[in-house]
C-alpha positions in Angstrom: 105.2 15.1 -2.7 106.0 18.9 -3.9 107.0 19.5 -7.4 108.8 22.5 -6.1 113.0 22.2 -4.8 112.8 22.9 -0.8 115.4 24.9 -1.0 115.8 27.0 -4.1 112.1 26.5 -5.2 112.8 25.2 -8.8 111.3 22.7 -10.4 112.0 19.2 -9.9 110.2 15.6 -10.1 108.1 14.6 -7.6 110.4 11.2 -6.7 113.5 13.3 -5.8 113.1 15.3 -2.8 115.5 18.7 -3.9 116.6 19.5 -7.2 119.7 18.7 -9.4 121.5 21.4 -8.1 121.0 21.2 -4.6 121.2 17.8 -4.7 125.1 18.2 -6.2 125.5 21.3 -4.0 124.8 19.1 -0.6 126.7 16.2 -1.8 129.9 18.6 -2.2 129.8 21.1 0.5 128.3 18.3 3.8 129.5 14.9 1.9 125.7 13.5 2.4 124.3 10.8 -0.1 120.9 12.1 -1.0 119.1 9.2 -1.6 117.0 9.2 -5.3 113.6 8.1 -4.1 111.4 9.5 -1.8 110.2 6.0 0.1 113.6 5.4 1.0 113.6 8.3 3.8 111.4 6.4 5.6 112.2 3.0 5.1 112.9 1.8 8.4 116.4 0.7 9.6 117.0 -3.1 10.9 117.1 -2.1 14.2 113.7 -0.1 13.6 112.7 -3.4 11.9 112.9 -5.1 15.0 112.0 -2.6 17.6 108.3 -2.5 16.0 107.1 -5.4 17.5 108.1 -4.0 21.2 105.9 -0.6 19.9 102.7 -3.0 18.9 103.1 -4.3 22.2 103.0 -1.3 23.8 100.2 0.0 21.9 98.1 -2.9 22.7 98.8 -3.1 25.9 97.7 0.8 26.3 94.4 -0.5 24.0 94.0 -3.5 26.5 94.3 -0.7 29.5 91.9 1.5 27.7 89.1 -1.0 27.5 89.9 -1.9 31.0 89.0 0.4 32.4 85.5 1.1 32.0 84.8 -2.7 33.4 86.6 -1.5 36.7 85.0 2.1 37.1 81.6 0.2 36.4 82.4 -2.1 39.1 83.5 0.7 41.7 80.3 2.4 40.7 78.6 -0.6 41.6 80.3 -1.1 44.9 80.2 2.4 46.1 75.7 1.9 44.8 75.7 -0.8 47.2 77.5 1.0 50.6 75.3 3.5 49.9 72.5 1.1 49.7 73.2 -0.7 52.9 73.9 2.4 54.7 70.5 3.8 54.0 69.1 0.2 55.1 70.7 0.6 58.6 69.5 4.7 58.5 65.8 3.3 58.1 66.6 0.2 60.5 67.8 2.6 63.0 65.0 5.5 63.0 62.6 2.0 63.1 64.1 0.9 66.0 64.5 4.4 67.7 60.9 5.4 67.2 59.6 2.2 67.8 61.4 1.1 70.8 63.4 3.9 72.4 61.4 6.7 72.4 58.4 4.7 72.3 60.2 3.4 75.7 60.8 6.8 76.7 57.0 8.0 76.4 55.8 4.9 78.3 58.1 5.8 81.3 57.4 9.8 80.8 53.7 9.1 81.2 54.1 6.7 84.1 55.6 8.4 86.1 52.9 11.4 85.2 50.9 8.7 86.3 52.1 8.1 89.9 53.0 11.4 90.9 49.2 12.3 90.2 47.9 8.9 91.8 44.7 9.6 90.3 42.2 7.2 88.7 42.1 9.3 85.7 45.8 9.5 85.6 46.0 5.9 85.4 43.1 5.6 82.7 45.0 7.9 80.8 48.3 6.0 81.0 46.5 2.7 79.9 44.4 4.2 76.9 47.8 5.8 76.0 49.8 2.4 76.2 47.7 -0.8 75.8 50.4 -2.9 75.9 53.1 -0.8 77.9 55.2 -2.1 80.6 53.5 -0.1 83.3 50.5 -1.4 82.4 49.1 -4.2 85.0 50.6 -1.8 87.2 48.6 1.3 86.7 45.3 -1.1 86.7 46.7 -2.7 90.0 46.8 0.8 91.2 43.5 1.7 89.9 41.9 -0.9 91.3 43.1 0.2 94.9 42.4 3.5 94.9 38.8 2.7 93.3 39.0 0.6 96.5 40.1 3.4 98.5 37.6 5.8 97.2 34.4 3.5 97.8 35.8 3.0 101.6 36.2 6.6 101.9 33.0 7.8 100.3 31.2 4.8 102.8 32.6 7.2 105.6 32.2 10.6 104.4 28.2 9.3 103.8 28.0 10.1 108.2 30.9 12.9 107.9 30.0 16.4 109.2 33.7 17.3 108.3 33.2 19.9 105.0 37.1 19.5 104.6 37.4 15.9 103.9 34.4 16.7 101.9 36.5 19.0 99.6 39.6 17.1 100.1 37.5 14.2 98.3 36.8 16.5 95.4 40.0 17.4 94.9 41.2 13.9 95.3 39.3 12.0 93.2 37.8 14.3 90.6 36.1 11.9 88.4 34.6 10.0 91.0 31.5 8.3 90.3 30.8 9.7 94.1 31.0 13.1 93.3 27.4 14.4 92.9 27.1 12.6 96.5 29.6 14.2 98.1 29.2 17.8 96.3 25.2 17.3 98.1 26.6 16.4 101.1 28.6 19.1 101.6 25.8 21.4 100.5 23.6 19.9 103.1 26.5 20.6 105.9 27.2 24.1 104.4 23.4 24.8 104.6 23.5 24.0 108.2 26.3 25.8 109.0 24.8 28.8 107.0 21.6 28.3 109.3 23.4 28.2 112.3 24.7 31.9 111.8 21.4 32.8 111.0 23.2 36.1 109.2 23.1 38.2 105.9 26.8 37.9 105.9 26.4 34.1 106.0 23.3 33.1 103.2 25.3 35.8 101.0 28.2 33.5 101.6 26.2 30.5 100.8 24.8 31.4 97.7 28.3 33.0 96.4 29.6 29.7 96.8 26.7 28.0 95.3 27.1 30.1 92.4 30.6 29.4 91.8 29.4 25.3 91.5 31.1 24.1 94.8 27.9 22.4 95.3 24.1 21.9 93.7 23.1 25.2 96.0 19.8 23.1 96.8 19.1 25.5 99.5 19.8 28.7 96.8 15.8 29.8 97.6 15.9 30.0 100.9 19.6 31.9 101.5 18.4 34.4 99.1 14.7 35.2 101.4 16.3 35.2 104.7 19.4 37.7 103.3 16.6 39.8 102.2 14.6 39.7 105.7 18.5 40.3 107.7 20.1 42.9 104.9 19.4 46.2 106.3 18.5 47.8 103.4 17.2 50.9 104.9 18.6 53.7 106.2 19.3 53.5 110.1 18.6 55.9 112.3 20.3 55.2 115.1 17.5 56.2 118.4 14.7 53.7 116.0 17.4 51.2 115.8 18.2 51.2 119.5 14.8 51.8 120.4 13.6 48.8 118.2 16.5 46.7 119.7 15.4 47.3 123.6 11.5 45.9 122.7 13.7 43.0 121.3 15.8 42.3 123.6 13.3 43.2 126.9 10.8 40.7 125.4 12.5 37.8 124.7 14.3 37.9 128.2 10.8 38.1 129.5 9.5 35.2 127.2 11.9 32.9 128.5 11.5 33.1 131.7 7.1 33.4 131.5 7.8 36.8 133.4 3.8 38.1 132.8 4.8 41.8 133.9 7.6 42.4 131.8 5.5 40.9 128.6 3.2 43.2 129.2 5.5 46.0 129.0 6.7 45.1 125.4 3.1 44.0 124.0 0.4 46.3 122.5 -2.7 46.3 124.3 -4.3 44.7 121.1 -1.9 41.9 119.8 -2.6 40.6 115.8 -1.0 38.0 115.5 1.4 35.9 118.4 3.5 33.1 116.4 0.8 29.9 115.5 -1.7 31.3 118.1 -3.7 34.1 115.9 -4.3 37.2 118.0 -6.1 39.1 120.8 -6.2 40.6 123.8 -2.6 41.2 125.7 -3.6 39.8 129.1 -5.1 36.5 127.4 -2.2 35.9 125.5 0.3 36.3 128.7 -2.3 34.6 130.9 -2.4 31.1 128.2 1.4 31.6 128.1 1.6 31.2 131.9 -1.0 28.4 132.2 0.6 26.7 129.2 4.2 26.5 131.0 2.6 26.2 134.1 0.5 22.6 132.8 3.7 21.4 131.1 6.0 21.2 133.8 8.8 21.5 131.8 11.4 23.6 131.6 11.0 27.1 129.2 12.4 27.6 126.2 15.3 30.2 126.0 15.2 32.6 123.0 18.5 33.7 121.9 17.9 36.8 120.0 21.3 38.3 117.9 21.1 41.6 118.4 23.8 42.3 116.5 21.6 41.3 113.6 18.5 43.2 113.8 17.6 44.3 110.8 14.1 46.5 110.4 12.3 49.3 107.8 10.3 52.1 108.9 6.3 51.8 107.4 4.6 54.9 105.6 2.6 54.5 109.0 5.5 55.2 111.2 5.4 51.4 111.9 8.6 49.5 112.2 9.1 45.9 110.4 12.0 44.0 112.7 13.5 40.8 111.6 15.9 39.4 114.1 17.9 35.6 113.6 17.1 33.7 117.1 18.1 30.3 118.3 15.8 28.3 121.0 17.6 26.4 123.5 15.6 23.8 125.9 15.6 20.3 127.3 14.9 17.4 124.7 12.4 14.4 126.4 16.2 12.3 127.1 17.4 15.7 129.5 19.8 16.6 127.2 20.0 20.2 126.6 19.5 21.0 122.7 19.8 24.4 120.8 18.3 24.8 117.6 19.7 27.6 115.0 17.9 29.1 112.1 14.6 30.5 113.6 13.7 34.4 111.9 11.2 36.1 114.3 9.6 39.3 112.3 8.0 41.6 114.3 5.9 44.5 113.4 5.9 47.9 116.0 3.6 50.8 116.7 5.2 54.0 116.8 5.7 53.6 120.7 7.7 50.0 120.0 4.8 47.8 121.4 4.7 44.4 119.5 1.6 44.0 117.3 2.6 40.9 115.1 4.9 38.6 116.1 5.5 35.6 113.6 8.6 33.5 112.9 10.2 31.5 110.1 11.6 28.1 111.1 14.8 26.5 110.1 12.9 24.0 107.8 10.0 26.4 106.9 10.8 30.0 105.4 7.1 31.2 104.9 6.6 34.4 106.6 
């Protein structure tokens, strides 16, 4: 304690809180007993005494809260760890689930029904590759299976087909057909014929576009591209050679068919190089073996069909005039039925009067001039 009086700052001892002075001066004037010693101030009253305990209590009680309640925040900690623990559990459970059986569900049906709206082999190959064990999946091979089926019935009918479009619709079909190189031959064997039968430019340009563009093997790729060369009129026409060239055409072939030996004459030169397989010579021999020929047969004459919308010819350096012109041959086959073959070239070489001095042809199987 101070040494010092509180209130008039004199000395004083240390045991007495003020000084003599005050001391008598607040004893007079507020009739207070200052008490000597300083412990006495804060000696506790009896009923101090025995509220103490009550404060001890109170004090431990806040102690025993204290310590408390780090045991329960530990154990919220840990329940709120294991929600959260669980929870994620069920997150991963649920994704496992969902990519595993829904979507993978999802994607089995997507594809199948990819699968049957194309209704191809290779539709249903993919499906099964896709989903070994899908639910769809004896299904698609049932339906493989039949249309496999289906496709080797088909093809066993398309082998006598002269119908290009089931050909092609085949193709289309079926696009991984084992049967495709068959077919895609076939078809270029019946697009061949039909290109023969119109015996035109237009028509082996045709071919060999579409031979080009890998419709089919273009086996016959040679031959379009010599007889579009012998029908493209590649040189200028003048239109009195054309017509001029066309009338010896025309006259001669009429006269051929029918073994009319006067109106051959008229269209032959008097000295005839080559006549088809015969070799040459003289213009009455050849007429007169035509007549005995027909006439020592029996049978009936063979029509030539010239297109004279198709003539095609070149004018020489010797004035001569190179004429190719498509013809078909119609005539009675040894059973009476009337046949006409397509496909036959006849070239013809004129003098500058339009007299015939070669006559050759190329065949429908045979393109050497």
């Amino acid at each position: 304690m101070s040494q010092f009086c509180p209130l008039c700052g004199k000395n004083k001892s240390e045991k007495v809180l003020f000084c003599a002075d005050c001391k008598n001066k607040i004893e007079k004037e507020y009739e207070v007993d200052v008490p000597e010693k300083t412990e006495n101030i804060n000696t506790p009253t009896g009923e101090d005494i025995f509220d103490k305990p009550e404060v001890t209590d109170k004090k431990e009680a806040s102690l025993s809260k204290t310590l408390r309640e780090p045991s329960k925040l530990r154990k919220n900690k840990r329940n709120v760890f294991i929600g959260l623990l669980v929870v994620g559990v069920l997150l991963v459970i649920g994704f496992f689930y969902y990519g595993q059986v829904v979507r993978k569900g999802n994607l089995d049906r997507s594809q199948w029904d990819m699968a049957v709206k194309e209704n191809t082999i290779g539709g249903y190959l993919t499906y099964m590759q896709a989903f070994p064990k899908g639910k769809y999946y004896n299904l698609a091979e049932e339906s493989l299976m039949k249309l496999k089926s289906d496709e080797a019935e088909i093809w066993g009918n398309l082998q006598i087909s002269e119908n290009t479009a089931e050909l092609r619709d085949f193709i289309i079909k079926y696009p991984e057909s084992p049967y495709n190189s068959l077919v895609k031959k076939r078809l270029d064997s019946l697009t061949w014929m039909a290109t023969l039968n119109d015996n035109t430019a237009e028509s082996y340009s045709k071919y060999m576009v579409m031979s080009q563009s890998g419709e089919f093997p273009g086996d016959y790729f040679g031959d379009a591209q010599r007889r579009y060369d012998m029908l493209f009129q590649s040189y200028p026409v003048t239109q009195t050679d054309l017509d001029s060239a066309k009338l010896t055409v025309d006259g001669f072939f009429t006269a051929l068919s029918a073994l009319n030996a006067n109106e051959m004459s008229k269209y032959l030169a008097p000295t005839v190089f080559q006549f088809f397989s015969s070799g040459g010579g003289q213009r009455d021999k050849i007429v007169g073996d035509l007549i005995i020929s027909g006439a020592r047969t029996q049978a009936s004459t063979v029509k030539y069909l010239p297109n004279m919308n198709a003539v095609a010819y070149e004018k020489t350096l010797i004035e001569h005039y190179k004429v190719n012109v498509p013809v078909q041959k119609s005539f009675v086959d040894d059973g009476g039925r009337q046949k006409t073959v397509s496909g036959y070239i006849v070239h013809l070489e004129l003098d500058r009067n339009f007299q015939i001095i070669t006559i050759t042809e190329s065949k429908p199987s045979d393109d050497a001039v």
